[in-house]
DRENTORMAR-928917 format. One line per field, with one value per atom (N, C-alpha, C, O): atom name; residue in three letters; residue number from 0; chain; x, y, z. Coordinates in Angstrom, 2 decimals, always signed. Example, Ala and Ser with C-alpha at 12.3 -4.5 7.8 and 13.67 -1.06 7.14 Angstrom:
BEGIN
name N;CA;C;O;N;CA;C;O
resn ALA;ALA;ALA;ALA;SER;SER;SER;SER
resi 0;0;0;0;1;1;1;1
chain A;A;A;A;A;A;A;A
x +13.19;+12.30;+13.20;+14.24;+12.85;+13.67;+12.90;+13.41
y -5.69;-4.50;-3.30;-3.32;-2.25;-1.06;+0.03;+1.14
z +7.80;+7.80;+7.80;+8.46;+7.08;+7.14;+7.87;+8.04
END
This chain:
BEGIN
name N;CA;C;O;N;CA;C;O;N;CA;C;O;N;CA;C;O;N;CA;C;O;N;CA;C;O;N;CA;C;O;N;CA;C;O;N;CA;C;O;N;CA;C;O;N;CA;C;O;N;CA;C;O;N;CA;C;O;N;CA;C;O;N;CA;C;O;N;CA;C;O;N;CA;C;O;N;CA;C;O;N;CA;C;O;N;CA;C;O;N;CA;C;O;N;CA;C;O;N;CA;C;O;N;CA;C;O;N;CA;C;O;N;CA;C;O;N;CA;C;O;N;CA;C;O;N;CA;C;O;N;CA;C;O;N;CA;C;O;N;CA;C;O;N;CA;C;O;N;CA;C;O;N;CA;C;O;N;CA;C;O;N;CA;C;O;N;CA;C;O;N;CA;C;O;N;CA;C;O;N;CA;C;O;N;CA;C;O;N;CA;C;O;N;CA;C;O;N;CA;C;O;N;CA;C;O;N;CA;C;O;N;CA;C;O;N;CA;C;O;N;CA;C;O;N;CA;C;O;N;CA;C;O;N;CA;C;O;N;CA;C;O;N;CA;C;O;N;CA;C;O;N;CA;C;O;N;CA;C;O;N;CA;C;O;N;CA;C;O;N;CA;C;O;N;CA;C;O;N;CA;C;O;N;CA;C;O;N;CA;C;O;N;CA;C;O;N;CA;C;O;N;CA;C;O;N;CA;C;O;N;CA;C;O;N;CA;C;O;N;CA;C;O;N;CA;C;O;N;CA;C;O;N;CA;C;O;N;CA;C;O;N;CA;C;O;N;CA;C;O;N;CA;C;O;N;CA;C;O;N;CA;C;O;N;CA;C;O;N;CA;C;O;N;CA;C;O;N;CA;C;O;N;CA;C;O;N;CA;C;O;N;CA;C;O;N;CA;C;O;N;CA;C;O;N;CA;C;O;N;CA;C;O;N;CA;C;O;N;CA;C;O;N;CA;C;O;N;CA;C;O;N;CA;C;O;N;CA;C;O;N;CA;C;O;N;CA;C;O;N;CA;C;O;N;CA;C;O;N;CA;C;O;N;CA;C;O;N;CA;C;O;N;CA;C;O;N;CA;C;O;N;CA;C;O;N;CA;C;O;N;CA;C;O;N;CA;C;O;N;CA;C;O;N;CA;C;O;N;CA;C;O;N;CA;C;O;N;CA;C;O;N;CA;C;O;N;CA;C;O;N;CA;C;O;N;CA;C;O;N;CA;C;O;N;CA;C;O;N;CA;C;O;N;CA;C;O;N;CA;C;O;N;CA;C;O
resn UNK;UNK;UNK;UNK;UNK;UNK;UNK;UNK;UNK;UNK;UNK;UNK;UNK;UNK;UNK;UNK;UNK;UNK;UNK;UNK;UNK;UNK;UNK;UNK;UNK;UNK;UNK;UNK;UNK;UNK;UNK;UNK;UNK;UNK;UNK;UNK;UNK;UNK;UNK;UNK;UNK;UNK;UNK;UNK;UNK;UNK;UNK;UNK;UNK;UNK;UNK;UNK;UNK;UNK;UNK;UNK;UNK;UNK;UNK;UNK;UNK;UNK;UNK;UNK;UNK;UNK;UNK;UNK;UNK;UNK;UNK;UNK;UNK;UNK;UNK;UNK;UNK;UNK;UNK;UNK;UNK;UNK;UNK;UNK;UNK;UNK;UNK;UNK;UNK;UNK;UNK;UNK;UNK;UNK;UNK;UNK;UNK;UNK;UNK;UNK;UNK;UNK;UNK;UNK;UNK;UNK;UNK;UNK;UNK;UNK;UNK;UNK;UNK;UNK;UNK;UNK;UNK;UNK;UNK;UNK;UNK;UNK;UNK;UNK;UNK;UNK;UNK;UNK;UNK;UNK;UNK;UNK;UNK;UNK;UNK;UNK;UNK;UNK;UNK;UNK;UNK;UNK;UNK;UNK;UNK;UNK;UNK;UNK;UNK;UNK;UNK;UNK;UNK;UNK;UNK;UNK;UNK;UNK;UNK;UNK;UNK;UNK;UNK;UNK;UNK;UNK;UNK;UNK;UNK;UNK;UNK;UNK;UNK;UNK;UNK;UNK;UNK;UNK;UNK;UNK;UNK;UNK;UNK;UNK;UNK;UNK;UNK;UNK;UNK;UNK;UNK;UNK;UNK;UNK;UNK;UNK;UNK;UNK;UNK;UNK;UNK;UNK;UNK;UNK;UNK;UNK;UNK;UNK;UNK;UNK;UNK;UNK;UNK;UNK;UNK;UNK;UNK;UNK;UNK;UNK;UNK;UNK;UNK;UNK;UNK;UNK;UNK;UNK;UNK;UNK;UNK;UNK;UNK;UNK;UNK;UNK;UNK;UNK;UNK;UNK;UNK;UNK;UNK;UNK;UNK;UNK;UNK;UNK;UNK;UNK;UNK;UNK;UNK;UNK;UNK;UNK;UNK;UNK;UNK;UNK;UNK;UNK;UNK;UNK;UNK;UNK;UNK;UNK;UNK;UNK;UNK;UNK;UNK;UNK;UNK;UNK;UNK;UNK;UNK;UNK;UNK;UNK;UNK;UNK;UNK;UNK;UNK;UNK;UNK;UNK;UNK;UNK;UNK;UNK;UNK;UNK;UNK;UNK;UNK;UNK;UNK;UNK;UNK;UNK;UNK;UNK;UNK;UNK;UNK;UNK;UNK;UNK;UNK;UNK;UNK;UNK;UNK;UNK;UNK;UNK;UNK;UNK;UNK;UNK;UNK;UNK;UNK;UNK;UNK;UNK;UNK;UNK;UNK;UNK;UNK;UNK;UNK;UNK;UNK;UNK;UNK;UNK;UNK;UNK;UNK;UNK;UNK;UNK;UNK;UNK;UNK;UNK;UNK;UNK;UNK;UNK;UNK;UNK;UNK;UNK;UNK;UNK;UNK;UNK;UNK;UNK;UNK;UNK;UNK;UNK;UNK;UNK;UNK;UNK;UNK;UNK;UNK;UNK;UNK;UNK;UNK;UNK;UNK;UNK;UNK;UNK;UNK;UNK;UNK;UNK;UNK;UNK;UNK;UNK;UNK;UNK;UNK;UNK;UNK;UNK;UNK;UNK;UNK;UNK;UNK;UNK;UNK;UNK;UNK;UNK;UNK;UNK;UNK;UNK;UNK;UNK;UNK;UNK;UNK;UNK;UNK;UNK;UNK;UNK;UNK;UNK;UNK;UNK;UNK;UNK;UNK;UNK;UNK;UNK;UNK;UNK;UNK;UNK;UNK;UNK;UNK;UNK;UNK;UNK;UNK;UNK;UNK;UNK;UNK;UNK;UNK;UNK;UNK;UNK;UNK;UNK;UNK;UNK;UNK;UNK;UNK;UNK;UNK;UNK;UNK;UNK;UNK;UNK;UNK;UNK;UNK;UNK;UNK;UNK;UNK;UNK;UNK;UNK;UNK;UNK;UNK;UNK;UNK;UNK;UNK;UNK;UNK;UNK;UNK;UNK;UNK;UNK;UNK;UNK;UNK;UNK;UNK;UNK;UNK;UNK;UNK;UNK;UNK;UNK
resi 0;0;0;0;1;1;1;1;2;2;2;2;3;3;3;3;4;4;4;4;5;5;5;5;6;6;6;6;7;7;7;7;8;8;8;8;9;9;9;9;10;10;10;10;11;11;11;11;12;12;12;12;13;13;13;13;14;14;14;14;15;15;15;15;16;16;16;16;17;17;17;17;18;18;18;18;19;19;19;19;20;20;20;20;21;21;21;21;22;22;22;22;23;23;23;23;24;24;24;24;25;25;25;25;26;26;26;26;27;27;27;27;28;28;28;28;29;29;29;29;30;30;30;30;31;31;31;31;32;32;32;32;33;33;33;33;34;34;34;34;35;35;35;35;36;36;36;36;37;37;37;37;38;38;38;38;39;39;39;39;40;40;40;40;41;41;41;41;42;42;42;42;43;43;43;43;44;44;44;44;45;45;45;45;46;46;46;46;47;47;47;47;48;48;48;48;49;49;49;49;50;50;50;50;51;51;51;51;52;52;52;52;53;53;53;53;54;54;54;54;55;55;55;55;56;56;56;56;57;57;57;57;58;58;58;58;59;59;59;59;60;60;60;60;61;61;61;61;62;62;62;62;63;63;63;63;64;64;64;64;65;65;65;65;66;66;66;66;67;67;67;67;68;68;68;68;69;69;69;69;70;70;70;70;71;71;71;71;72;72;72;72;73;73;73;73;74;74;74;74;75;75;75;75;76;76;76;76;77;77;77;77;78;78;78;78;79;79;79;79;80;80;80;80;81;81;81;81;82;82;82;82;83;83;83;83;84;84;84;84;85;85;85;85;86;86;86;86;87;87;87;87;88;88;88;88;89;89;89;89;90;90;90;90;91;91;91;91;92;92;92;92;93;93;93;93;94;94;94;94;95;95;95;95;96;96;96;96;97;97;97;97;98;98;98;98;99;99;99;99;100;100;100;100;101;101;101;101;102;102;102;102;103;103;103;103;104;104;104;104;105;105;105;105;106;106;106;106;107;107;107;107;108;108;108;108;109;109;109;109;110;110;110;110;111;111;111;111;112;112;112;112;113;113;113;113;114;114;114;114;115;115;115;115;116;116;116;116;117;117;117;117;118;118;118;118;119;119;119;119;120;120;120;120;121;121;121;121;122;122;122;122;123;123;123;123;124;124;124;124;125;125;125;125
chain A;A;A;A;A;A;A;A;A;A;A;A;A;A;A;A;A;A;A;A;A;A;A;A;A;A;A;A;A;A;A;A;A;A;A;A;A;A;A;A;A;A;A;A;A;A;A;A;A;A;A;A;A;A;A;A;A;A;A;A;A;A;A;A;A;A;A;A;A;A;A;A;A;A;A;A;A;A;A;A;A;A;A;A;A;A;A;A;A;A;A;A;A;A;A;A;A;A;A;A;A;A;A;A;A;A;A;A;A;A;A;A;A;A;A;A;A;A;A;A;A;A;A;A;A;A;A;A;A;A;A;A;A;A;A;A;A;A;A;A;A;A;A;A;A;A;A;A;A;A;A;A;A;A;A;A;A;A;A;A;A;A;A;A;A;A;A;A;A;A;A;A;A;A;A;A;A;A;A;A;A;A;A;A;A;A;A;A;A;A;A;A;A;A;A;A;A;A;A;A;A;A;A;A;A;A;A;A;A;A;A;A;A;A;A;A;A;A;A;A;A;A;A;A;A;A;A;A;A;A;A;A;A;A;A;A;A;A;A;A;A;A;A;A;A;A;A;A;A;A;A;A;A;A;A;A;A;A;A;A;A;A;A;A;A;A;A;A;A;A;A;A;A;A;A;A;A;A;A;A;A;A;A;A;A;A;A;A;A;A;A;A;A;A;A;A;A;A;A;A;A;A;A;A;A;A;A;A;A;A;A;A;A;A;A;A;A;A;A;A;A;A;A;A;A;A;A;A;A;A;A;A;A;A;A;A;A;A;A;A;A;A;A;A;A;A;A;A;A;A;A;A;A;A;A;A;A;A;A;A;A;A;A;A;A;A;A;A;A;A;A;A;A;A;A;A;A;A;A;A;A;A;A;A;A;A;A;A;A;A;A;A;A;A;A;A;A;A;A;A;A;A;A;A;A;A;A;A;A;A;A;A;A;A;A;A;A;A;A;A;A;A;A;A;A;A;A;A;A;A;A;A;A;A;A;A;A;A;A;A;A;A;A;A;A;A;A;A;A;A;A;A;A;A;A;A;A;A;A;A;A;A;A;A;A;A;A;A;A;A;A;A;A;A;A;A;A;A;A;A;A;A;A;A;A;A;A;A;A;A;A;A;A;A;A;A;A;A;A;A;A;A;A;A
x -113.22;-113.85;-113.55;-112.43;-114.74;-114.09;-114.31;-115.10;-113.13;-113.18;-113.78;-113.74;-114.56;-114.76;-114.21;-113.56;-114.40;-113.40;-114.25;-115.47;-113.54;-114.32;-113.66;-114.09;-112.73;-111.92;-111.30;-110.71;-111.28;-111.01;-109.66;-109.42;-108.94;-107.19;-106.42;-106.33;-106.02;-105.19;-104.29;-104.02;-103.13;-101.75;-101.50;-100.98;-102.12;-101.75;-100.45;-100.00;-99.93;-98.58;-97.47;-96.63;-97.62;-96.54;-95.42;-94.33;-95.89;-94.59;-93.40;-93.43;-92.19;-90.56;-89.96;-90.41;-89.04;-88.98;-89.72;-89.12;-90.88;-91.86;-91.87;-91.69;-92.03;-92.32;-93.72;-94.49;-94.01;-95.73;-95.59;-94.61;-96.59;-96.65;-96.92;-97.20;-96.93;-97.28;-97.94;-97.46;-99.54;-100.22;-100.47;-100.90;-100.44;-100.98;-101.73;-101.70;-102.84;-104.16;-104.10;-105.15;-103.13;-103.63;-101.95;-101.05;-101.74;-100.30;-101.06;-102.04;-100.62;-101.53;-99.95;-98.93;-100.21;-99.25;-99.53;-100.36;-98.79;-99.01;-97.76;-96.77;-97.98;-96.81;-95.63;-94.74;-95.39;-94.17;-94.03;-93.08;-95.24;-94.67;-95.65;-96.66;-95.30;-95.96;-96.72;-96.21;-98.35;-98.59;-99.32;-100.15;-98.07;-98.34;-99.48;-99.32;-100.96;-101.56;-102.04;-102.99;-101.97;-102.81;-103.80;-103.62;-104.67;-106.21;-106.07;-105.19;-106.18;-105.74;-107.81;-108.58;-108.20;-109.29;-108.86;-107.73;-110.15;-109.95;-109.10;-108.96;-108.50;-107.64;-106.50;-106.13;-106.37;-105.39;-103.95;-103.94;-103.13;-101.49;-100.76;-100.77;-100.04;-99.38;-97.98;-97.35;-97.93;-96.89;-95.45;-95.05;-94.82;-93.46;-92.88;-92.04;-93.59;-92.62;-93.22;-92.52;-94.60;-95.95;-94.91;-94.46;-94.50;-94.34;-92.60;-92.08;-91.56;-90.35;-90.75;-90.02;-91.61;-92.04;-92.47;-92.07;-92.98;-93.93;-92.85;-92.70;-91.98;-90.72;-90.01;-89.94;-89.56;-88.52;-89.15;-88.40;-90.43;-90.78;-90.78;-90.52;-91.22;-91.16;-89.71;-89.43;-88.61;-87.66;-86.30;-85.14;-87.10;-86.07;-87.05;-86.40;-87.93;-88.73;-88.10;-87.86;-87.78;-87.38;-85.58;-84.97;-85.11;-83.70;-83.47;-82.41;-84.91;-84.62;-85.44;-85.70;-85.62;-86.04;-87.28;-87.63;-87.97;-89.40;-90.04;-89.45;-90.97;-91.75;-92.69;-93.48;-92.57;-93.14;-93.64;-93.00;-95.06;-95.67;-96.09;-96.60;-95.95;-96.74;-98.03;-97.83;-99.62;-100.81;-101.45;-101.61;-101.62;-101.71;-103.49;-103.50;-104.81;-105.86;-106.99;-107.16;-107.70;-108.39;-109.76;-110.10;-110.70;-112.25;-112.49;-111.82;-113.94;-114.49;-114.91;-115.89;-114.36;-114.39;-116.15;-116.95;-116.34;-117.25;-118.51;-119.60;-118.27;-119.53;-120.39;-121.61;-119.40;-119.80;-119.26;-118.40;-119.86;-118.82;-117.68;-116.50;-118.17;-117.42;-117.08;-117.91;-115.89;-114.78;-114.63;-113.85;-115.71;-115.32;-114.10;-114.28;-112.95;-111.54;-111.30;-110.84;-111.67;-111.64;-112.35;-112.21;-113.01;-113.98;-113.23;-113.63;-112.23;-111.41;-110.49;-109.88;-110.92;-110.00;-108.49;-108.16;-107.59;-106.15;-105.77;-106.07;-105.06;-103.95;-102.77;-102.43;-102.30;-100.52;-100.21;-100.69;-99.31;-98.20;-97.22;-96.47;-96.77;-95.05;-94.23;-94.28;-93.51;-92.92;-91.59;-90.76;-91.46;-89.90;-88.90;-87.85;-89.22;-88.33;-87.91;-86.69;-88.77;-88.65;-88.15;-87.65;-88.29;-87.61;-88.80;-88.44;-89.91;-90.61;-92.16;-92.65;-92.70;-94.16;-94.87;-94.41;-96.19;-96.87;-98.11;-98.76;-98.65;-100.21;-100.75;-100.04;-102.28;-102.89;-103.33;-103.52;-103.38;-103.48;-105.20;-105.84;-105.87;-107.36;-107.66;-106.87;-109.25;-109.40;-109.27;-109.70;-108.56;-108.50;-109.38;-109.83;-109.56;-109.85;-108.80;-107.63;-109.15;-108.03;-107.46;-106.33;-109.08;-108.86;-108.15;-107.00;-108.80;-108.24;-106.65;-105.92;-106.30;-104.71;-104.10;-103.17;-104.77;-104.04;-104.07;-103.06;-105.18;-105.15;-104.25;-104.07;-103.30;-102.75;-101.76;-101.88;-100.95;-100.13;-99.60;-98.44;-100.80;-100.74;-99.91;-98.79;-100.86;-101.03;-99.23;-98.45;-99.06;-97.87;-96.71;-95.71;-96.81;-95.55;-95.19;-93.98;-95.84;-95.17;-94.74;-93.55;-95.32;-94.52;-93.02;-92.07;-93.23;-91.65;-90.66;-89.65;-90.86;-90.08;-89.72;-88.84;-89.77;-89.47;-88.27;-87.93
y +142.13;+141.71;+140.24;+139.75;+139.59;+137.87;+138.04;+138.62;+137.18;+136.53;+135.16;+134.36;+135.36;+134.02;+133.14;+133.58;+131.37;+131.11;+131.12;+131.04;+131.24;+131.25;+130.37;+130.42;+129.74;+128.68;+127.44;+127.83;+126.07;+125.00;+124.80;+124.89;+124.57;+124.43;+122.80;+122.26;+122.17;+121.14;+121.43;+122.20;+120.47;+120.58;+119.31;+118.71;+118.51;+117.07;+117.54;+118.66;+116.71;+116.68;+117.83;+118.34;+117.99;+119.21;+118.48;+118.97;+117.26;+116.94;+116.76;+116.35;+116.96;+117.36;+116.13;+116.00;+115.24;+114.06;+113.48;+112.91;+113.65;+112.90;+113.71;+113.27;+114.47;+116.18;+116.66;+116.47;+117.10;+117.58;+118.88;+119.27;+119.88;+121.09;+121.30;+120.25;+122.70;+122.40;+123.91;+124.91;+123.40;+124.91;+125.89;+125.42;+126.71;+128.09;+128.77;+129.46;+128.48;+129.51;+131.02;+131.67;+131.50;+132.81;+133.40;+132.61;+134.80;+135.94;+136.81;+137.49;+136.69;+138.29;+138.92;+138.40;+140.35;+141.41;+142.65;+143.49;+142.73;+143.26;+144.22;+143.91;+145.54;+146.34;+146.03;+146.59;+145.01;+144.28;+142.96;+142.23;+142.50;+141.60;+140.43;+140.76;+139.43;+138.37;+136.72;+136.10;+136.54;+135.78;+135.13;+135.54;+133.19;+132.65;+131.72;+131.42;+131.05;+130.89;+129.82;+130.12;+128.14;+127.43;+126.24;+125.49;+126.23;+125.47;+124.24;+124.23;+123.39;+121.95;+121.01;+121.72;+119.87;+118.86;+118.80;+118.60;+119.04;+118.59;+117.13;+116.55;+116.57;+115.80;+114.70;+113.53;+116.03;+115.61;+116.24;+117.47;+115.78;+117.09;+117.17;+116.60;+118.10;+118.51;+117.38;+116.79;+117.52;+116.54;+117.10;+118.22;+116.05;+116.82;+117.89;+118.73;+117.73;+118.92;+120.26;+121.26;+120.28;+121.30;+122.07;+123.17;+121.23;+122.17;+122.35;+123.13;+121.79;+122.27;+123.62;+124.55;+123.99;+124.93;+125.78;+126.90;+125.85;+126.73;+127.28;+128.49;+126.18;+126.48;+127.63;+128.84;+126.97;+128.12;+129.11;+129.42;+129.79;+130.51;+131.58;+132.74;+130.95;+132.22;+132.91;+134.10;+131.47;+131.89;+132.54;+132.86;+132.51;+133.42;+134.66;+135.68;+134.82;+136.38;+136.78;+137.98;+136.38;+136.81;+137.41;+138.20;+136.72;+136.97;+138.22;+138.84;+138.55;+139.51;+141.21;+142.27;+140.95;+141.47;+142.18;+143.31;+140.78;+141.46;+140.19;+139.12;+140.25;+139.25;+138.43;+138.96;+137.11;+136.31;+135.45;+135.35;+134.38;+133.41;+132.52;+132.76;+131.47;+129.87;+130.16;+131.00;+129.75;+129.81;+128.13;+127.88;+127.48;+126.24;+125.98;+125.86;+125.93;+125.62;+124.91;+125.03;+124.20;+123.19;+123.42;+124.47;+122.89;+123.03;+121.28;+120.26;+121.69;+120.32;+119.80;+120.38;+118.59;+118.16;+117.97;+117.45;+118.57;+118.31;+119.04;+118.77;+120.37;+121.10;+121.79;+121.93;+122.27;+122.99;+122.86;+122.00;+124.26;+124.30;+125.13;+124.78;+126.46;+127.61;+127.43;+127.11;+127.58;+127.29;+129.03;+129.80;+129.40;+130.37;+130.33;+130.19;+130.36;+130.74;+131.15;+130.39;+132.79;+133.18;+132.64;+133.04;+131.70;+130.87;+129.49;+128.61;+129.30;+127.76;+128.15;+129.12;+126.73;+126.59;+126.41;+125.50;+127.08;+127.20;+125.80;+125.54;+125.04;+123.98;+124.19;+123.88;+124.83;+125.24;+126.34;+126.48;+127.01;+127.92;+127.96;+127.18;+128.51;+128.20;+129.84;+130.55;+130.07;+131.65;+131.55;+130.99;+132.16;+132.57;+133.04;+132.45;+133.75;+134.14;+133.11;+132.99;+131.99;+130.96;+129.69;+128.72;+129.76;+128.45;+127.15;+125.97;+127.46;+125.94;+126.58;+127.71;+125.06;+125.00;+124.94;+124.45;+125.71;+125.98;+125.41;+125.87;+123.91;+123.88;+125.17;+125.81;+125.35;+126.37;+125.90;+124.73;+126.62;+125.51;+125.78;+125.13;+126.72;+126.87;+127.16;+127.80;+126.46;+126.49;+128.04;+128.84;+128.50;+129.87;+129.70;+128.62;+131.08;+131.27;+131.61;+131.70;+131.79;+132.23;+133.77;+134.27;+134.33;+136.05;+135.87;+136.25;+135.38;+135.59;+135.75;+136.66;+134.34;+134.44;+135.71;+136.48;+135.63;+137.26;+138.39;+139.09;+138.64;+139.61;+139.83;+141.00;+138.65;+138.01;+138.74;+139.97;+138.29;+138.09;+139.26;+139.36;+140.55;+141.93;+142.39;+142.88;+142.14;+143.15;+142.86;+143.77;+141.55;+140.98;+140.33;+140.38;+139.56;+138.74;+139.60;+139.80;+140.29;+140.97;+142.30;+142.56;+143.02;+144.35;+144.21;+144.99;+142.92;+142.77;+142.80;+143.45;+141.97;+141.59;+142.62;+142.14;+143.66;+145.01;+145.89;+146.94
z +22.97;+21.74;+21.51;+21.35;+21.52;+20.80;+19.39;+18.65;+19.30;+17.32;+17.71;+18.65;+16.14;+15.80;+14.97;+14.01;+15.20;+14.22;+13.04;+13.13;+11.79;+10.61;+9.22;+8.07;+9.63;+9.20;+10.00;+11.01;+9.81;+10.02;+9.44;+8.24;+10.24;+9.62;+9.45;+10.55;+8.58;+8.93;+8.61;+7.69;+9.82;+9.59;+9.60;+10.53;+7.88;+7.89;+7.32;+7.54;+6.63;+6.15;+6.55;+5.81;+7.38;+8.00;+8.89;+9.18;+9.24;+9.76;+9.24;+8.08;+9.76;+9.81;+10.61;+11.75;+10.22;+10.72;+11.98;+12.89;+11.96;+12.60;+14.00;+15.14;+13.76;+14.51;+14.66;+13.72;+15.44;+15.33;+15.51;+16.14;+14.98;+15.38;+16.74;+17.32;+17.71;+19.15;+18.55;+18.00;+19.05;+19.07;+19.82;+20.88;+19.86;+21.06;+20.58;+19.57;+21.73;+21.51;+21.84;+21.80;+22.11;+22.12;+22.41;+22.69;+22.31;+22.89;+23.47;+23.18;+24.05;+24.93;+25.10;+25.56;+24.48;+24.84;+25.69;+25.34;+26.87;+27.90;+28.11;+28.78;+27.38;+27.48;+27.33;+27.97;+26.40;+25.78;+26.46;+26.17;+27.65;+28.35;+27.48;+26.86;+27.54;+27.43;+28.53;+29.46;+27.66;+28.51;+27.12;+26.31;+27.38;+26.16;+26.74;+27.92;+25.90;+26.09;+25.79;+25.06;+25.92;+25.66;+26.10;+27.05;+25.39;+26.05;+26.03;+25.16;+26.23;+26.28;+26.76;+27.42;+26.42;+26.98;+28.36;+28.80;+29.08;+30.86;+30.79;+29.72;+32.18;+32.33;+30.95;+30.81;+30.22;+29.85;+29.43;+29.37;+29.22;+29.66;+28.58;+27.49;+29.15;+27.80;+27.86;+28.74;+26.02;+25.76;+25.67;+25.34;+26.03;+26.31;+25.26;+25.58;+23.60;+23.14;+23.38;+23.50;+23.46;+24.08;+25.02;+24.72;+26.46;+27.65;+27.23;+28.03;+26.15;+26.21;+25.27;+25.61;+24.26;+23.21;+24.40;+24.09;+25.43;+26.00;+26.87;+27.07;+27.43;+28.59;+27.59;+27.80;+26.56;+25.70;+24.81;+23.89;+24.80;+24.72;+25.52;+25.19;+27.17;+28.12;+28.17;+28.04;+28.45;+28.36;+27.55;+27.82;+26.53;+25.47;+25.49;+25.29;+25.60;+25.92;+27.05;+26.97;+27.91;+29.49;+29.25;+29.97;+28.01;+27.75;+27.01;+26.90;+26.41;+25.46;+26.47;+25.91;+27.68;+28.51;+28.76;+29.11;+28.34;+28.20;+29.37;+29.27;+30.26;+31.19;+30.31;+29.53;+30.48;+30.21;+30.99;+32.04;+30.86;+31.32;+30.57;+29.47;+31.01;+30.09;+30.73;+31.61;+30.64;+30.98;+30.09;+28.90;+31.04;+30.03;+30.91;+32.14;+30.12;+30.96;+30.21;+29.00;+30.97;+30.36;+30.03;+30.57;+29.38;+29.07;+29.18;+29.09;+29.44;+29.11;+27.98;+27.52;+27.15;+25.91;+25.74;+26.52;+24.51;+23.77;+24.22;+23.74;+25.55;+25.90;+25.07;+25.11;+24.19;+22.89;+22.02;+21.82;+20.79;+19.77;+20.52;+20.43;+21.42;+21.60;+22.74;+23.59;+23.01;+24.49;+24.88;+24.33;+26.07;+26.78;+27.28;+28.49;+27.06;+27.17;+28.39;+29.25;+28.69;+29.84;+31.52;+32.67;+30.94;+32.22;+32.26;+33.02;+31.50;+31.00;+33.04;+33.51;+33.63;+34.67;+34.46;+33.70;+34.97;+34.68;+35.55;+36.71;+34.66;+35.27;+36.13;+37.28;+35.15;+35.74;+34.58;+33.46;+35.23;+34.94;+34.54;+35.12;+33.77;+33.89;+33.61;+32.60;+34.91;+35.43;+35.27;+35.99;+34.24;+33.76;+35.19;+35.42;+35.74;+37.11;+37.47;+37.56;+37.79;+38.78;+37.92;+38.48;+36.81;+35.83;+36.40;+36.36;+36.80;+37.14;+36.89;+36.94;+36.56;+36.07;+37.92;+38.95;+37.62;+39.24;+38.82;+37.88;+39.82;+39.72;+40.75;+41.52;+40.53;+40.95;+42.79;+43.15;+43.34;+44.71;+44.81;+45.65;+43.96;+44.12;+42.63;+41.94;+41.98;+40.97;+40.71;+41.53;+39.30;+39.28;+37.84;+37.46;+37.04;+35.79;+34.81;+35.15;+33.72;+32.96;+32.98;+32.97;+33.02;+33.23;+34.87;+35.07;+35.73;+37.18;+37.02;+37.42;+36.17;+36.16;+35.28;+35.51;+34.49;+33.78;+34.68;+34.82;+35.33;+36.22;+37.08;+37.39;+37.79;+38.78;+37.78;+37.78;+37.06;+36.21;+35.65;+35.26;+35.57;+35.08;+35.91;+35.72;+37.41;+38.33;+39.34;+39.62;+39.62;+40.20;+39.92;+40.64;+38.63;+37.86;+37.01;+37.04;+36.12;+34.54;+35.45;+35.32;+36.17;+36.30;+37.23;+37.27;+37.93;+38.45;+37.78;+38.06;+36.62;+35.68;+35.08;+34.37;+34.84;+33.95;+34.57;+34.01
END
């Protein structure tokens, strides 16, 4: 099922001594496991507090013994209004087992990587 969005959000004045929020598009819960999710503009990267928020996310899920993944993937700016998500080419990874971020060595999808991710990373981890 897709949602739509049906509200426009700002987070002006939210900063905390000159702090930015770091957003995530999506949790996918996978039998307690997790695969954290976010979309980022083609060629451009995540900022360092983005991938330490995304690093210590997987890894305090992984402590509390549940499998986790970072899923970080890109769209092309300005194709639309609506970012098919699941057709968004995956960048890199980031796999709690392994403590390191993985580029993809072949363009994958987003579903491809969840699938990947169902079927081979989250059930090890359990």
């Amino acid at each position: 099922m897709e949602r739509e969005v049906i509200m426009k959000k700002s987070f002006k004045n939210i900063d905390i001594a000159n702090k930015k929020p770091v957003f995530l598009d999506a949790i996918i819960d996978v039998d307690g496991n997790f695969i954290f999710l976010m979309v980022i503009p083609k060629k451009a990267t995540l900022k360092r507090n983005e991938r330490i928020a995304l690093e210590d996310l997987v890894d305090n899920t992984e402590q509390s013994e549940s499998g986790a993944i970072a899923v970080v993937s890109e769209y092309e700016k300005g194709v639309s209004d609506t970012v098919k998500v699941s057709k968004c080419n995956v960048k890199e990874i980031y796999l709690s087992l392994e403590k390191t971020w993985r580029k993809t060595k072949s363009p994958k999808t987003v579903s491809q990587i969840i699938s990947w991710a169902i079927q081979n990373y989250l059930e090890e981890s359990e």
